[in-house]
ZAMARGU-4260 file (C-alpha; in steps of 0.2 Angstrom, whole numbers, plus 5000, padded with zeros to 4 digits):
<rodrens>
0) 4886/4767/5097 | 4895/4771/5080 | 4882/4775/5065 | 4882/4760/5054 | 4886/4767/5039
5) 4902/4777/5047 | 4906/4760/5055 | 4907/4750/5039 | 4916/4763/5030 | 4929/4766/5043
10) 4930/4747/5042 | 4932/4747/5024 | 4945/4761/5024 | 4957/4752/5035 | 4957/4737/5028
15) 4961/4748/5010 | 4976/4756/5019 | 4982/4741/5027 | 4980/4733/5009 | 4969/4719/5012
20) 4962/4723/4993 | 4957/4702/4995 | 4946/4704/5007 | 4937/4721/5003 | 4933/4711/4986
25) 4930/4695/4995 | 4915/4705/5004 | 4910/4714/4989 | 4909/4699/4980 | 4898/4690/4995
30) 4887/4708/4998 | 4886/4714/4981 | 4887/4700/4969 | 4879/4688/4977 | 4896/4674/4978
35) 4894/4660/4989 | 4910/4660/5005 | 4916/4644/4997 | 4917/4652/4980 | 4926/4665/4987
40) 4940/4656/4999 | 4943/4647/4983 | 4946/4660/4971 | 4957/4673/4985 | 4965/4656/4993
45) 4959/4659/5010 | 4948/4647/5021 | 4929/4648/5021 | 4929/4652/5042 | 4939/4668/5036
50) 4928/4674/5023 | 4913/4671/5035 | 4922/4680/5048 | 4923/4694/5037 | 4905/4694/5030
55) 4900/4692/5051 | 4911/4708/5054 | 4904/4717/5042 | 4885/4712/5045 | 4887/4716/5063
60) 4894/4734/5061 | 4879/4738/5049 | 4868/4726/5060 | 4857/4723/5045 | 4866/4712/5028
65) 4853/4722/5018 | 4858/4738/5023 | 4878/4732/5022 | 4875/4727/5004 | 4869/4746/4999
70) 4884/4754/5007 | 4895/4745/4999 | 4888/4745/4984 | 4890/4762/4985 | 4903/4765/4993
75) 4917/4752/4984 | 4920/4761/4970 | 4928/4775/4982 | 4936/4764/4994 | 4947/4757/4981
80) 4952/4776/4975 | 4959/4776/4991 | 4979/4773/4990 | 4986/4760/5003 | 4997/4765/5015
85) 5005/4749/5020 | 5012/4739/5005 | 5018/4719/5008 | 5036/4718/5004 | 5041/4699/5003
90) 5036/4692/5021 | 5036/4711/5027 | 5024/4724/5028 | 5030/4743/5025 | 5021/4760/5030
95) 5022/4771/5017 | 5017/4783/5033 | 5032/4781/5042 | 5041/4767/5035 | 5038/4756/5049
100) 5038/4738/5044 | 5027/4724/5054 | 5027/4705/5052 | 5006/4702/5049 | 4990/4712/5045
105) 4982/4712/5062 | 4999/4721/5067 | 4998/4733/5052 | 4980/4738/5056 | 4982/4742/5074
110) 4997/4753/5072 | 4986/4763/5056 | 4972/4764/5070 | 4985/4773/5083 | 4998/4781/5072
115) 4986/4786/5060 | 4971/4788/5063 | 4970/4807/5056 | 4974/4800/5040 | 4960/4786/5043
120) 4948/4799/5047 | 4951/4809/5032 | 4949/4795/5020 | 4931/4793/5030 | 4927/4810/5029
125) 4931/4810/5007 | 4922/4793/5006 | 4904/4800/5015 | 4906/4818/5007 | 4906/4807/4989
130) 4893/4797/4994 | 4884/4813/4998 | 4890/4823/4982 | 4884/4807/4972 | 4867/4805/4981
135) 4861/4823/4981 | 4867/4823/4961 | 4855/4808/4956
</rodrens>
């Protein structure tokens, strides 16, 4: 089984270079803030089973909300240093990788998880060696 905190930042990181920046703030907002799902399917315009899907995802890779709310506390700031790799382009999705375009986000995800996943796993490894720098700094 994974490590938690590599889980939820592997998590995290896709969904940065897939460009979901709506949901990495929808489950900073829920994790961090404190910002009831209905608040936040109303202010990012997506329904309240989807931000509850999100918060479930997250909680389960962590297995804990508590622990889930310090990584990402510590973690955000770094995640959205990160440059997406997939831009939305009218209806479309475009790779910046490879220039492949795709019709929705789980589509775009899955091929960042086969075609990319070295440039995945770097973005992991900067993210936790941050966290490390930061945390041995304080």
């Amino acid at each position: 089984m994974e490590d938690p905190v590599i889980a939820l930042v592997r998590f995290l990181v896709i969904k940065r270079l897939a460009g979901n920046s709506s949901m990495l703030m929808a489950v900073k907002e829920y994790f961090v803030d404190g910002v009831s799902p209905s608040s936040i399917s109303y202010k990012y315009k997506v329904s309240k089973f989807r931000v509850r899907g999100y918060i479930q995802r997250v909680t389960e890779k962590t297995r804990n909300s508590y622990l889930a709310s310090s990584i990402i506390k510590q973690v955000f700031p770094l995640i959205l240093e990160i440059e997406p790799a997939v831009i939305k382009v009218n209806e479309k999705y475009v790779c910046l990788l490879c220039d492949q375009s795709f019709n929705n986000e789980i589509t775009v995800e899955n091929h960042l998880r086969r075609k990319h996943e070295e440039h995945i796993n770097k973005a992991i490894k900067e993210v936790l060696e941050s966290v490390k720098e930061l945390s041995t700094s304080s």
